[in-house]
C-alpha positions in Angstrom: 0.0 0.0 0.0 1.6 3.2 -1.1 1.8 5.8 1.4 0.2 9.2 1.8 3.1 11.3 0.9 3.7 9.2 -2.0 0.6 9.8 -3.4 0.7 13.7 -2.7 4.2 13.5 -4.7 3.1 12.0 -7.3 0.0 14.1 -7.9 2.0 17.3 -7.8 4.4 15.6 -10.4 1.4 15.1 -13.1 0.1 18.6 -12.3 3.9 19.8 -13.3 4.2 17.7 -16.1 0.7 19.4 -17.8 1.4 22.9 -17.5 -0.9 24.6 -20.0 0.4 26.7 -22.3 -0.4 30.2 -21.6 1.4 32.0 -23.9 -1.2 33.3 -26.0 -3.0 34.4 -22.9 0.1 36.4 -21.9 0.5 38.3 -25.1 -0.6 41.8 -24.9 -1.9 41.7 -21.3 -0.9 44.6 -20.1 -2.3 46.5 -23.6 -5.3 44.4 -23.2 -5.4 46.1 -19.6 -4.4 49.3 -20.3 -8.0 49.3 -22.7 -9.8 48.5 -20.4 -9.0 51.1 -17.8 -9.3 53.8 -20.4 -12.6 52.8 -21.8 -14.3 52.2 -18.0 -13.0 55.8 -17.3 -14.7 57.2 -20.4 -17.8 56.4 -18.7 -17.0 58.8 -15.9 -19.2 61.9 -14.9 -19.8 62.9 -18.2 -22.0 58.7 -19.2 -23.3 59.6 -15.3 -24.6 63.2 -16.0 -25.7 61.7 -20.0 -28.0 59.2 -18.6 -29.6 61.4 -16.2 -30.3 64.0 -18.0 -33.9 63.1 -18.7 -34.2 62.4 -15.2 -33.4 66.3 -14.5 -35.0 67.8 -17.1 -38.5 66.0 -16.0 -37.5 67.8 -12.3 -37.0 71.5 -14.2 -40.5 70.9 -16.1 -42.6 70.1 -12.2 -40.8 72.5 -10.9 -41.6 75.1 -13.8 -45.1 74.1 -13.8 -45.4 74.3 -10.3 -43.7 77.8 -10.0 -46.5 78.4 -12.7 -48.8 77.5 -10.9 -47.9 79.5 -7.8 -47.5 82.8 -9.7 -50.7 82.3 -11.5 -52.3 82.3 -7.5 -50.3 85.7 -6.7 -52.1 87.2 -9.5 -55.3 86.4 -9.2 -54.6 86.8 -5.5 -53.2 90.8 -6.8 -56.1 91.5 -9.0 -58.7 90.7 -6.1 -56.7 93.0 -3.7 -56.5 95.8 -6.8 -60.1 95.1 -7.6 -61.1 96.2 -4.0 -59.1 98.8 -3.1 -60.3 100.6 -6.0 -64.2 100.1 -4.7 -63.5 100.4 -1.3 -60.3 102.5 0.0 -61.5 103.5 3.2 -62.1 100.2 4.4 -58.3 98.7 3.2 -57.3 101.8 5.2 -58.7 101.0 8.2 -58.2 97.4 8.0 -54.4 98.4 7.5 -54.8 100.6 10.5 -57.0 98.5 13.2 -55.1 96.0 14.0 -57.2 92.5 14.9 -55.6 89.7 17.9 
């Protein structure tokens, strides 16, 4: 019966006697790298801010509407206050003058 280190040896001696050949995997690694790195930084900020883009023009279009929206209160809001000091000034001066708790 052969013996456990015999066994180990002669395992690692058919594991050194079929080394692959890895030559063609060697050739032009470090070009090969050297692509990759620059093409994964050309999709820096710049790919980042591309593909959001629609994502922040959709938040300047609510908020335009919405800003819109809020002026188009202020002058109707105006026009009512316009509309009745004209008909009634003495009142908007004494409401501006009595002051209510």
């Amino acid at each position: 019966m052969p013996k456990p280190d015999d066994i180990i040896d002669r395992l690692l001696q058919s594991a050194r006697d079929e080394v692959p050949d890895t030559s063609r995997v060697e050739f032009a690694f470090e070009t090969r790298v050297l692509a990759r790195l620059r093409e994964e930084r050309s999709f820096g900020i710049a790919a980042w801010a591309w593909r959001l883009a629609p994502f922040f023009a959709a938040l300047v279009m609510v908020a335009g509407v919405w800003e819109r929206a809020d002026t188009t209160h202020l002058q109707a809001t105006a026009v009512l206050v316009a509309d009745a000091v004209r008909e009634h000034p003495d009142r908007i001066l004494l409401s501006l003058v009595r002051q209510e708790p």
